[in-house]
Each structure stands twice: as C-alpha cells, then as structure tokens.
PDB file of N, CA, C and O in Angstrom:
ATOM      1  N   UNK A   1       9.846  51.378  25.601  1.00  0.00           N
ATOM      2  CA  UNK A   1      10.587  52.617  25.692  1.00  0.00           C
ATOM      3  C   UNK A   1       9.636  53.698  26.200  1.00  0.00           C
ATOM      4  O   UNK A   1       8.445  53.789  25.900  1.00  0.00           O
ATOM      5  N   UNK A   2      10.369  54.557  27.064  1.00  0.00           N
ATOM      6  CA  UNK A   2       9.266  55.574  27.424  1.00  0.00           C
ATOM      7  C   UNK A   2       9.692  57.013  27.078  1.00  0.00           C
ATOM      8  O   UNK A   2      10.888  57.262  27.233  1.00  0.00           O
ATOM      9  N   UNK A   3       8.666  58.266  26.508  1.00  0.00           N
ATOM     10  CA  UNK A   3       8.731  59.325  26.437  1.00  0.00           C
ATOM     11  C   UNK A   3       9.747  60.329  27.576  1.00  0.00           C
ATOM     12  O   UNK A   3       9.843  60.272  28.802  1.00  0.00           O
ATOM     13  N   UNK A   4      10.327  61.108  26.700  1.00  0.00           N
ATOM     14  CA  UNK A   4      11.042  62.322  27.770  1.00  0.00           C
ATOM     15  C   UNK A   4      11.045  63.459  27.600  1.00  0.00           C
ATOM     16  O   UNK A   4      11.981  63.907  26.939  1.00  0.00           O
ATOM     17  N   UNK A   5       9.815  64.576  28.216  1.00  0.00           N
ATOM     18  CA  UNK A   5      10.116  65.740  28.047  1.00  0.00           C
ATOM     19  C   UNK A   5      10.869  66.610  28.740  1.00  0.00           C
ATOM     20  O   UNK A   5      11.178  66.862  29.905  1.00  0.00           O
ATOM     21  N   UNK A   6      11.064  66.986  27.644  1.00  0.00           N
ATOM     22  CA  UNK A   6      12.523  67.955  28.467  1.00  0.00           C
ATOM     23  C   UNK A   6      12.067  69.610  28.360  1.00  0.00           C
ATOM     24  O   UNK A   6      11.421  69.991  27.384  1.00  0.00           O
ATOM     25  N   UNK A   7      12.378  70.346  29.214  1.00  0.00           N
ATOM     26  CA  UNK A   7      12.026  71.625  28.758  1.00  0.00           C
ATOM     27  C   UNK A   7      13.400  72.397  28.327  1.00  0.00           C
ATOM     28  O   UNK A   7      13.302  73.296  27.492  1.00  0.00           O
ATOM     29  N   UNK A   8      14.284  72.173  28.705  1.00  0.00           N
ATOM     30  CA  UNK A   8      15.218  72.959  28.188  1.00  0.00           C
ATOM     31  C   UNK A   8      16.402  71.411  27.577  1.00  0.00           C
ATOM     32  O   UNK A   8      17.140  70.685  28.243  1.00  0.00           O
ATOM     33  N   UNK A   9      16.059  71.430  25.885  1.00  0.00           N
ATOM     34  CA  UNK A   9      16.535  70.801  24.984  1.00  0.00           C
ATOM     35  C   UNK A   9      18.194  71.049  25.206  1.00  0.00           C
ATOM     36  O   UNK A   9      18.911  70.075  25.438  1.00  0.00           O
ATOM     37  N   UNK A  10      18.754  72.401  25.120  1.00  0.00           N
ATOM     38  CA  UNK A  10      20.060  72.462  24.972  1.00  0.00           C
ATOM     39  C   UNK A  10      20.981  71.995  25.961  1.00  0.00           C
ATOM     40  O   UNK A  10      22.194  71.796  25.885  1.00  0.00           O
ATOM     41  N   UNK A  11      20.304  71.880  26.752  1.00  0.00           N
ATOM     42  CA  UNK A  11      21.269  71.574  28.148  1.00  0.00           C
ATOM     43  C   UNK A  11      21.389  70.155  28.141  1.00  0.00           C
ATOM     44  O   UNK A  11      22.053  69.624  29.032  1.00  0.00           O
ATOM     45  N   UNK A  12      20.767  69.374  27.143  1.00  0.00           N
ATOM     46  CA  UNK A  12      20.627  68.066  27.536  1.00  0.00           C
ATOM     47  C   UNK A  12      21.011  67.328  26.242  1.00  0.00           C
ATOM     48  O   UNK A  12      20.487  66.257  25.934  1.00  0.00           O
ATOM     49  N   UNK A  13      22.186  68.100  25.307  1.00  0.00           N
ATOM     50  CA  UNK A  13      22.694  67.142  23.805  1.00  0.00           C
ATOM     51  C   UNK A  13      22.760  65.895  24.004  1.00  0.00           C
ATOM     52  O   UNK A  13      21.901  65.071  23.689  1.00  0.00           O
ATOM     53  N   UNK A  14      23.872  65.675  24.585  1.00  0.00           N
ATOM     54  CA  UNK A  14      24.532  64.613  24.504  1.00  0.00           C
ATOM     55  C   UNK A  14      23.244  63.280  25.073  1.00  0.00           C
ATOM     56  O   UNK A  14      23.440  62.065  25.041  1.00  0.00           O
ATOM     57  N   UNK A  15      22.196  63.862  25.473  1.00  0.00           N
ATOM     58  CA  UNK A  15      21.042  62.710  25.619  1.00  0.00           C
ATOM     59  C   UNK A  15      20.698  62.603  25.135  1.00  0.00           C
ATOM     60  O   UNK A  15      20.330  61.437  24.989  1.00  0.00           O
ATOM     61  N   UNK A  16      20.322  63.490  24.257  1.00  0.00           N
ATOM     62  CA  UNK A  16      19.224  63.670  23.421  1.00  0.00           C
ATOM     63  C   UNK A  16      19.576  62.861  22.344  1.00  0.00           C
ATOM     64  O   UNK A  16      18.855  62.148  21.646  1.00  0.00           O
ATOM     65  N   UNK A  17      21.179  63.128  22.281  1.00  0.00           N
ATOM     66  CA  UNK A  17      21.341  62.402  20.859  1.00  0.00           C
ATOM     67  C   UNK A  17      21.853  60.853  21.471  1.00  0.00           C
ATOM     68  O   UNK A  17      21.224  60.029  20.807  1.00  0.00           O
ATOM     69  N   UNK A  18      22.586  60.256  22.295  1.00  0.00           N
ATOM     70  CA  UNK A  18      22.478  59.288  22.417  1.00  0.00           C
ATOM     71  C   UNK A  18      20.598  58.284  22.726  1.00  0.00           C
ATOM     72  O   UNK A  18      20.350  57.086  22.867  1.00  0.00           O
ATOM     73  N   UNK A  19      19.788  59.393  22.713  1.00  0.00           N
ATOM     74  CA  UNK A  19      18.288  58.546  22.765  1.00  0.00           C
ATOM     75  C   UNK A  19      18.285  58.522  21.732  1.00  0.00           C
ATOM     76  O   UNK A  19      18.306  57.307  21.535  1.00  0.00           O
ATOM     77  N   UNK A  20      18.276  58.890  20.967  1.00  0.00           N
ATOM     78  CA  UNK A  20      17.801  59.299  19.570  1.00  0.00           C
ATOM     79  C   UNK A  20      18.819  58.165  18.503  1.00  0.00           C
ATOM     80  O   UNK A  20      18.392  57.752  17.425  1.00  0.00           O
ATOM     81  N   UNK A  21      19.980  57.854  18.973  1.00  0.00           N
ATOM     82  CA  UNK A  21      20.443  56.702  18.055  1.00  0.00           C
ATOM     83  C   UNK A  21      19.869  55.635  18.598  1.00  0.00           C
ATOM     84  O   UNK A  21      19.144  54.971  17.857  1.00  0.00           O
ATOM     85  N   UNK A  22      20.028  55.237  19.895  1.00  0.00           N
ATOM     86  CA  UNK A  22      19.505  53.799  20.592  1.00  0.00           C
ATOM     87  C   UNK A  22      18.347  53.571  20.499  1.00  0.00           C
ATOM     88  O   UNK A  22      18.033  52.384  20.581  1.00  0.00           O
ATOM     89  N   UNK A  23      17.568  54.296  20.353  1.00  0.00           N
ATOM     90  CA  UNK A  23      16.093  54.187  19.681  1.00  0.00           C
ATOM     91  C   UNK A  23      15.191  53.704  18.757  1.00  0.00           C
ATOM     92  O   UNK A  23      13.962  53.751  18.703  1.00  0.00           O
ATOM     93  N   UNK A  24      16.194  53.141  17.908  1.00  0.00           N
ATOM     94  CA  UNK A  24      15.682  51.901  16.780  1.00  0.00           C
ATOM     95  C   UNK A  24      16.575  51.100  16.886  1.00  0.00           C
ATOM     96  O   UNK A  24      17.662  51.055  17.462  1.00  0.00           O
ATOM     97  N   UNK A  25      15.669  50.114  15.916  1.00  0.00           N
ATOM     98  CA  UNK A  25      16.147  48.525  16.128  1.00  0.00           C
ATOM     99  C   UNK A  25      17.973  48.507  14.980  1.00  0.00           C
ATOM    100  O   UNK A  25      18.892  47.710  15.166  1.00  0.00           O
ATOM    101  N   UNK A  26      17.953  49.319  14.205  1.00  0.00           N
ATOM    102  CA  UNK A  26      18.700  49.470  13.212  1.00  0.00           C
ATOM    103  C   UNK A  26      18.886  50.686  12.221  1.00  0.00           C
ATOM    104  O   UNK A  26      18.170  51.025  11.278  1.00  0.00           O
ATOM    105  N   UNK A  27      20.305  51.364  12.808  1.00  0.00           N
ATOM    106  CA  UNK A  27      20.414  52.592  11.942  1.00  0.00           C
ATOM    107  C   UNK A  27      21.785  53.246  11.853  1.00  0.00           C
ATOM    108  O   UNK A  27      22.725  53.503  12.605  1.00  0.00           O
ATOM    109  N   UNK A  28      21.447  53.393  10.571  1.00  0.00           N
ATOM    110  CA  UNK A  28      22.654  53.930  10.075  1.00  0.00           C
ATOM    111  C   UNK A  28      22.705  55.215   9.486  1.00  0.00           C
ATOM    112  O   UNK A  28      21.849  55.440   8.631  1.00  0.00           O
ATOM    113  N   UNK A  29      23.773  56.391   9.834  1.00  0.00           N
ATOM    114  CA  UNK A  29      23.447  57.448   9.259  1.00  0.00           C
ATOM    115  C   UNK A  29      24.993  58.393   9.138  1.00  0.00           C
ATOM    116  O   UNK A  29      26.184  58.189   9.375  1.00  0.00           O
ATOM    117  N   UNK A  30      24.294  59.311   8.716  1.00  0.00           N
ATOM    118  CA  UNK A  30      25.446  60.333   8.482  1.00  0.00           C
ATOM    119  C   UNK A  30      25.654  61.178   9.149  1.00  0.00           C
ATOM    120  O   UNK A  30      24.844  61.190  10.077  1.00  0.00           O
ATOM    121  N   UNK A  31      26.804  62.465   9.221  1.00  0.00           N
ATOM    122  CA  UNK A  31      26.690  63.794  10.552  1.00  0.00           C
ATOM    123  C   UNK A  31      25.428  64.388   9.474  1.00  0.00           C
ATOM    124  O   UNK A  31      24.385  64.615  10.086  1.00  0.00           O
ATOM    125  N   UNK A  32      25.381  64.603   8.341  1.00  0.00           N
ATOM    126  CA  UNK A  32      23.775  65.575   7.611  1.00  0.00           C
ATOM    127  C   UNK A  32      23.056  65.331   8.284  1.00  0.00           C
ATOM    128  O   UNK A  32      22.578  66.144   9.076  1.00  0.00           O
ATOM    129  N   UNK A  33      22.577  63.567   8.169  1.00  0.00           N
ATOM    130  CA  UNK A  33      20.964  63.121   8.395  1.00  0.00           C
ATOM    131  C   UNK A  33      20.909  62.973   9.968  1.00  0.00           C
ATOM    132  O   UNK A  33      19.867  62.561  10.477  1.00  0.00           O
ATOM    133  N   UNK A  34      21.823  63.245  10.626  1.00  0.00           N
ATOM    134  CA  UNK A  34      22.015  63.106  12.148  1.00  0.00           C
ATOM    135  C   UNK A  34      21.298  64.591  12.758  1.00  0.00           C
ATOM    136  O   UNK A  34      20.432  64.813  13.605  1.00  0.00           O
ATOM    137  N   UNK A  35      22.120  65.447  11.878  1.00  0.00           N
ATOM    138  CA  UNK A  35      21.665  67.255  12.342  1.00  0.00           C
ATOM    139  C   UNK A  35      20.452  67.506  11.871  1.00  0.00           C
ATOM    140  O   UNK A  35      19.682  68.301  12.410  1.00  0.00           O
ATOM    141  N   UNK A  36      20.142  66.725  10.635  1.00  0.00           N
ATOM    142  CA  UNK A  36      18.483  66.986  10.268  1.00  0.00           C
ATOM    143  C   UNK A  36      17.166  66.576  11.149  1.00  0.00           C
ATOM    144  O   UNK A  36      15.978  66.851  11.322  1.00  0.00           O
ATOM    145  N   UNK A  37      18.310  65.654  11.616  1.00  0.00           N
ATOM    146  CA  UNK A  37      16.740  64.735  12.824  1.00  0.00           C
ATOM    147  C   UNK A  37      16.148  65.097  13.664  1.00  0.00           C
ATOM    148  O   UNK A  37      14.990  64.943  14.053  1.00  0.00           O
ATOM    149  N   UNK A  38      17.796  66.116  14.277  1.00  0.00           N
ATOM    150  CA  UNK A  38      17.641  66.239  15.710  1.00  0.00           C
ATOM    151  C   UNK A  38      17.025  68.076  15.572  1.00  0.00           C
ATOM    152  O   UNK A  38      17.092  68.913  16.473  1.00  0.00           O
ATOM    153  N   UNK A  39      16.506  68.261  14.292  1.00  0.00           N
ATOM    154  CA  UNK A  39      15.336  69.373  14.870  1.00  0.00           C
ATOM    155  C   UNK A  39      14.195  69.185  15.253  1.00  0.00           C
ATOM    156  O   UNK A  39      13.451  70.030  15.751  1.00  0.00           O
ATOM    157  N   UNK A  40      13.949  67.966  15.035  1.00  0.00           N
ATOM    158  CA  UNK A  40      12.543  67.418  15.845  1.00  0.00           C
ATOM    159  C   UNK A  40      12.836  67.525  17.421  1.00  0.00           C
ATOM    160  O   UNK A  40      12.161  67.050  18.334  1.00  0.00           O
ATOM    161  N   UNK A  41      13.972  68.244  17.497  1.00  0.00           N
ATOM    162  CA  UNK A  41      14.346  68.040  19.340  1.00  0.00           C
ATOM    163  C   UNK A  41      14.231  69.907  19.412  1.00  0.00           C
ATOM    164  O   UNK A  41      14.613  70.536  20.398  1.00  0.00           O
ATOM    165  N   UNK A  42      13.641  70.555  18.179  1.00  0.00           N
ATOM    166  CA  UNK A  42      14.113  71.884  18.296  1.00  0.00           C
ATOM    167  C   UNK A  42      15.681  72.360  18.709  1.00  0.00           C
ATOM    168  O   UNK A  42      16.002  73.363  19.347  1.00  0.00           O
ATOM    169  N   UNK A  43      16.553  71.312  18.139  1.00  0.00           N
ATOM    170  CA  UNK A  43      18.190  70.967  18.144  1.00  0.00           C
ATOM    171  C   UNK A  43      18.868  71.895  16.699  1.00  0.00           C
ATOM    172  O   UNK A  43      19.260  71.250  15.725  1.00  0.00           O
ATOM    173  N   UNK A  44      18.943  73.423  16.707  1.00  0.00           N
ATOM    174  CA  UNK A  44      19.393  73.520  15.671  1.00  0.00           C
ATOM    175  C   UNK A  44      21.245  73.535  15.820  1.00  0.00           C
ATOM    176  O   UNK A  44      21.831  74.538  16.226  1.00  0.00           O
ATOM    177  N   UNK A  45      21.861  72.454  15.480  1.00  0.00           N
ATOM    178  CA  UNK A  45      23.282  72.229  15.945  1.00  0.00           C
ATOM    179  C   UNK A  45      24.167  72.514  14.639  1.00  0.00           C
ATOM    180  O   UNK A  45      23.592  72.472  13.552  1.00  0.00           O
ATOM    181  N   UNK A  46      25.339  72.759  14.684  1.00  0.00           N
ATOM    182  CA  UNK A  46      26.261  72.628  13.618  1.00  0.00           C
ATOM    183  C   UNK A  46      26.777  71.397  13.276  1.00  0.00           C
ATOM    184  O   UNK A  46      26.960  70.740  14.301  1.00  0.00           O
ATOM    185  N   UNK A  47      27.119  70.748  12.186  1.00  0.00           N
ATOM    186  CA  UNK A  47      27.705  69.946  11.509  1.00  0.00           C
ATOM    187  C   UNK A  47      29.038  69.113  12.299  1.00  0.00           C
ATOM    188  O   UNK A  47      29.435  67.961  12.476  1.00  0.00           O
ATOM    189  N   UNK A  48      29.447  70.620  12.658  1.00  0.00           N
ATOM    190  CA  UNK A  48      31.312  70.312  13.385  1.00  0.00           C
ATOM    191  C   UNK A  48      30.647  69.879  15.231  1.00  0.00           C
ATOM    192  O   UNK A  48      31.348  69.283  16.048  1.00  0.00           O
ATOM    193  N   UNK A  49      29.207  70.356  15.516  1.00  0.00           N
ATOM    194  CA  UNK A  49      29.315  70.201  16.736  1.00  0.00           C
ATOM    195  C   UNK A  49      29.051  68.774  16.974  1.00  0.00           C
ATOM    196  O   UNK A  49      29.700  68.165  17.824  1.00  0.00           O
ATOM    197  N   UNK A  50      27.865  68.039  16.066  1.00  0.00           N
ATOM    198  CA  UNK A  50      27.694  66.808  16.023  1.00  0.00           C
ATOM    199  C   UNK A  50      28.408  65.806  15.553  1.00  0.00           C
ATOM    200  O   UNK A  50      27.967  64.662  15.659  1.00  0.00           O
ATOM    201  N   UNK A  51      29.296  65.985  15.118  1.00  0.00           N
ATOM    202  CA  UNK A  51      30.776  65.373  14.601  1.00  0.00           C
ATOM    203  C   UNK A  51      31.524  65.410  16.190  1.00  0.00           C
ATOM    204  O   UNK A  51      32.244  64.477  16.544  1.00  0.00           O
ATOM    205  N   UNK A  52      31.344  66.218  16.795  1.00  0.00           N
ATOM    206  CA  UNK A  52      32.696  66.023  18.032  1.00  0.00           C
ATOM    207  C   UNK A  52      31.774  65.117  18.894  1.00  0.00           C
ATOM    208  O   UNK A  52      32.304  64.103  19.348  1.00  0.00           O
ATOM    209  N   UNK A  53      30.507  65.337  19.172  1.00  0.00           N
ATOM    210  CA  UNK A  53      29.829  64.225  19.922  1.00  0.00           C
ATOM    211  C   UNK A  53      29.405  62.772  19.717  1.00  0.00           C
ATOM    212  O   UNK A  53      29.025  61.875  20.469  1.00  0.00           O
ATOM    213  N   UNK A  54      29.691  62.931  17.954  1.00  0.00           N
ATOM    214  CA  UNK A  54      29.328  61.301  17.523  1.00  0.00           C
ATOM    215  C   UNK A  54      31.187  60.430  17.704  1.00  0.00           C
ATOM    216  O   UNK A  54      31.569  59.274  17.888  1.00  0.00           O
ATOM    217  N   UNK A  55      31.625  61.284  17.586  1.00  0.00           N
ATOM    218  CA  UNK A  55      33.743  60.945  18.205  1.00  0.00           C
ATOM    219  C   UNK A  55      33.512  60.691  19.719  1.00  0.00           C
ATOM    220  O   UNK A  55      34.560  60.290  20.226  1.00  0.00           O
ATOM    221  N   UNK A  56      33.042  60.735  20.131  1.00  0.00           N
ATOM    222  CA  UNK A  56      33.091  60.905  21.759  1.00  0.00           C
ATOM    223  C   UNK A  56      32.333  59.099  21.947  1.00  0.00           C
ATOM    224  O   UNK A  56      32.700  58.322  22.828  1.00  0.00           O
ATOM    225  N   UNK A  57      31.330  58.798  20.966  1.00  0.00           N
ATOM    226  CA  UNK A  57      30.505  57.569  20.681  1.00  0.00           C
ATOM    227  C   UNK A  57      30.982  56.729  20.406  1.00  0.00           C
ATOM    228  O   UNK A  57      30.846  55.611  20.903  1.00  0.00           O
ATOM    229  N   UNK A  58      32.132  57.266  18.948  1.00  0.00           N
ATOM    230  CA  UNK A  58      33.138  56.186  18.546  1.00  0.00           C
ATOM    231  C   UNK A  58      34.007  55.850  19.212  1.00  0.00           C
ATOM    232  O   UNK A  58      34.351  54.672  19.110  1.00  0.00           O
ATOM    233  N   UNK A  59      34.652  56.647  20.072  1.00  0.00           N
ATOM    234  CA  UNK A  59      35.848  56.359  20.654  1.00  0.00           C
ATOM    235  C   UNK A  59      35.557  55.428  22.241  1.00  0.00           C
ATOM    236  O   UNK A  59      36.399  54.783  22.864  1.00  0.00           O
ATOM    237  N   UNK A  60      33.797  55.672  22.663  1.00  0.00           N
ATOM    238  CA  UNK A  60      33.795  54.793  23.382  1.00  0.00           C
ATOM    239  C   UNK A  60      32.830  53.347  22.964  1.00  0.00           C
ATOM    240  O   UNK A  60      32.225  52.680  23.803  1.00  0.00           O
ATOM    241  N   UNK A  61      32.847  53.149  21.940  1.00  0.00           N
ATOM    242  CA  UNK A  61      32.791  51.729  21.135  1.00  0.00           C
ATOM    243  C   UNK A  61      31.257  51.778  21.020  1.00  0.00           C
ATOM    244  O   UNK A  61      30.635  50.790  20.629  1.00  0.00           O
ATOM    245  N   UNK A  62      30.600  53.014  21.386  1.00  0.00           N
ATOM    246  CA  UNK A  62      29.313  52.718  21.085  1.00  0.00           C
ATOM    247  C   UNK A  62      28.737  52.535  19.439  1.00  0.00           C
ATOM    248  O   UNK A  62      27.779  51.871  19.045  1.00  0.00           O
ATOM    249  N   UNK A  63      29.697  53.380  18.659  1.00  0.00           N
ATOM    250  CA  UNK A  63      28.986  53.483  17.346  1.00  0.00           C
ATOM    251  C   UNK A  63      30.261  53.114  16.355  1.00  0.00           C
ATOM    252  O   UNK A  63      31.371  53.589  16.597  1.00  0.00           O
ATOM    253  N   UNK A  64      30.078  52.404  15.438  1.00  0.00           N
ATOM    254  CA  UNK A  64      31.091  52.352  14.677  1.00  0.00           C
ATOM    255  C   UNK A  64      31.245  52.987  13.234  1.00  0.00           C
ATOM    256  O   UNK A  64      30.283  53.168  12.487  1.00  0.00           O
ATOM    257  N   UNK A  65      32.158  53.209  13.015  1.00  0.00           N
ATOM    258  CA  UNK A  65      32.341  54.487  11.986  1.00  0.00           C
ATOM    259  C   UNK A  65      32.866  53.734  10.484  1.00  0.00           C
ATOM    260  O   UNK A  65      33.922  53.184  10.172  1.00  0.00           O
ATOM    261  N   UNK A  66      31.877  53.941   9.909  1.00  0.00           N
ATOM    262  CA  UNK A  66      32.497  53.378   8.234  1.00  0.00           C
ATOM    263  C   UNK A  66      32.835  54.226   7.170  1.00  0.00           C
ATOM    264  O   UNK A  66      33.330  55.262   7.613  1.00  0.00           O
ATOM    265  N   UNK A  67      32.780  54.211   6.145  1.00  0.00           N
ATOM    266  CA  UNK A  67      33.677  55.220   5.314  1.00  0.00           C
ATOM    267  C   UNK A  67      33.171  56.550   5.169  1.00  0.00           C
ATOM    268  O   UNK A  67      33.784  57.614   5.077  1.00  0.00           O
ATOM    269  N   UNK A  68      31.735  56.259   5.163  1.00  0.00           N
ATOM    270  CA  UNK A  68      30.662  57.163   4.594  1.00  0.00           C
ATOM    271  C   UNK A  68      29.993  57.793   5.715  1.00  0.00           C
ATOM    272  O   UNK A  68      29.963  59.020   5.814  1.00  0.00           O
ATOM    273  N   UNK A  69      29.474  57.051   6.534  1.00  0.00           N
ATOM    274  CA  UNK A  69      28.649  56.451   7.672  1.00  0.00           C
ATOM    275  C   UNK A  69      29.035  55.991   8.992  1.00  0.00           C
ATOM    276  O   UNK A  69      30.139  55.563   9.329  1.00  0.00           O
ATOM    277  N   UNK A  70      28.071  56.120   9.644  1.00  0.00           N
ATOM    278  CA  UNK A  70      28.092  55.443  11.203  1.00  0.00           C
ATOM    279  C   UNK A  70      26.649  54.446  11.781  1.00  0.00           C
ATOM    280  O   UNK A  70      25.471  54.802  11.786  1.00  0.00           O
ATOM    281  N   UNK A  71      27.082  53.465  12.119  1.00  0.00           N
ATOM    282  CA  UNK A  71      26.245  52.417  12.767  1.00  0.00           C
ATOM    283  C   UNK A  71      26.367  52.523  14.503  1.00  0.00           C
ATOM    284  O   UNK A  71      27.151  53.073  15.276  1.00  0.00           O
ATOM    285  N   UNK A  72      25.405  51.861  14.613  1.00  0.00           N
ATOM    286  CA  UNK A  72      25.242  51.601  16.092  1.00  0.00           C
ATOM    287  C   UNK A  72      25.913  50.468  16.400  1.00  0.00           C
ATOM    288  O   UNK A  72      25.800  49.651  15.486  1.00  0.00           O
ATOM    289  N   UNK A  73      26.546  50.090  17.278  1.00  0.00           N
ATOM    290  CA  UNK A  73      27.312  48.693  17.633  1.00  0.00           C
ATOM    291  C   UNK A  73      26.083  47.979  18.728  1.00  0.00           C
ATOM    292  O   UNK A  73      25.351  48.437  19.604  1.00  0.00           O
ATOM    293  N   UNK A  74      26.304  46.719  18.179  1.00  0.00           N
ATOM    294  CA  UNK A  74      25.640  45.432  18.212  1.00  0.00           C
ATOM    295  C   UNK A  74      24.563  45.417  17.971  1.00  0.00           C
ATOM    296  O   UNK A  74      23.776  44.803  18.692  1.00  0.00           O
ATOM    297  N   UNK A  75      24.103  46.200  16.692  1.00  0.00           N
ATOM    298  CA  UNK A  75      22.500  46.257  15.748  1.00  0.00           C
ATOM    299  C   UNK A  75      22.697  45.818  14.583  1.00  0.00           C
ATOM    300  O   UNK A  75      21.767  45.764  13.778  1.00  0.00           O
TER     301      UNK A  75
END
C-alpha cells in the first residue's frame, strides 16, 4: 500500500474515507469510531455527515451493515 498526501483534506472525503476502511485486513466499526479516526485526516466531520457517506458504501455493496455496526465486505 502506498502513502497519500493530500493538501487539501476536505475536498477529498469520500477518499479519504473509503482508504481508510480498505486499509486493513479486518474491520469493523461504528459512525462514533469512524468520526474519531478520521481526525487523524484533520477530518473534523459530523456524525449525520458520515452516516450519509457510509449509506452511499452500503447501498453499493461495499460495506455491510449489522445491527450495531458495519463491516467491510469480503474481509
């Protein structure tokens, strides 16, 4: 896997956070621990905003959604 700096973080969510799930071998998480991560991206996002982009994941079969939680599909 290789490094990506970005200089302007905001313009680039929806990468940032699809790198940021595909990026391990196995993970599972929540919209909290999702918005907590992604300040290591200097990503300070809302709750409701990362919820409409992790729907956008589910609905195209990338991530699958469990009661609590969301997984990555085929990890």
């Amino acid at each position: 896997m290789c490094k990506v700096v970005m200089k302007d973080s905001v313009g680039n969510i929806e990468f940032i956070i699809y790198n940021h799930l595909f990026s391990k071998d196995t993970y599972r998480f929540t919209v909290a621990q999702l918005v907590d991560e992604l300040h290591q991206y200097n990503l300070d996002l809302s709750p409701e905003f990362v919820q409409k982009e992790i729907n956008t994941f589910v609905k195209s079969g990338l991530v699958n959604q469990n009661f609590r939680s969301y997984s990555i599909c085929g990890r």
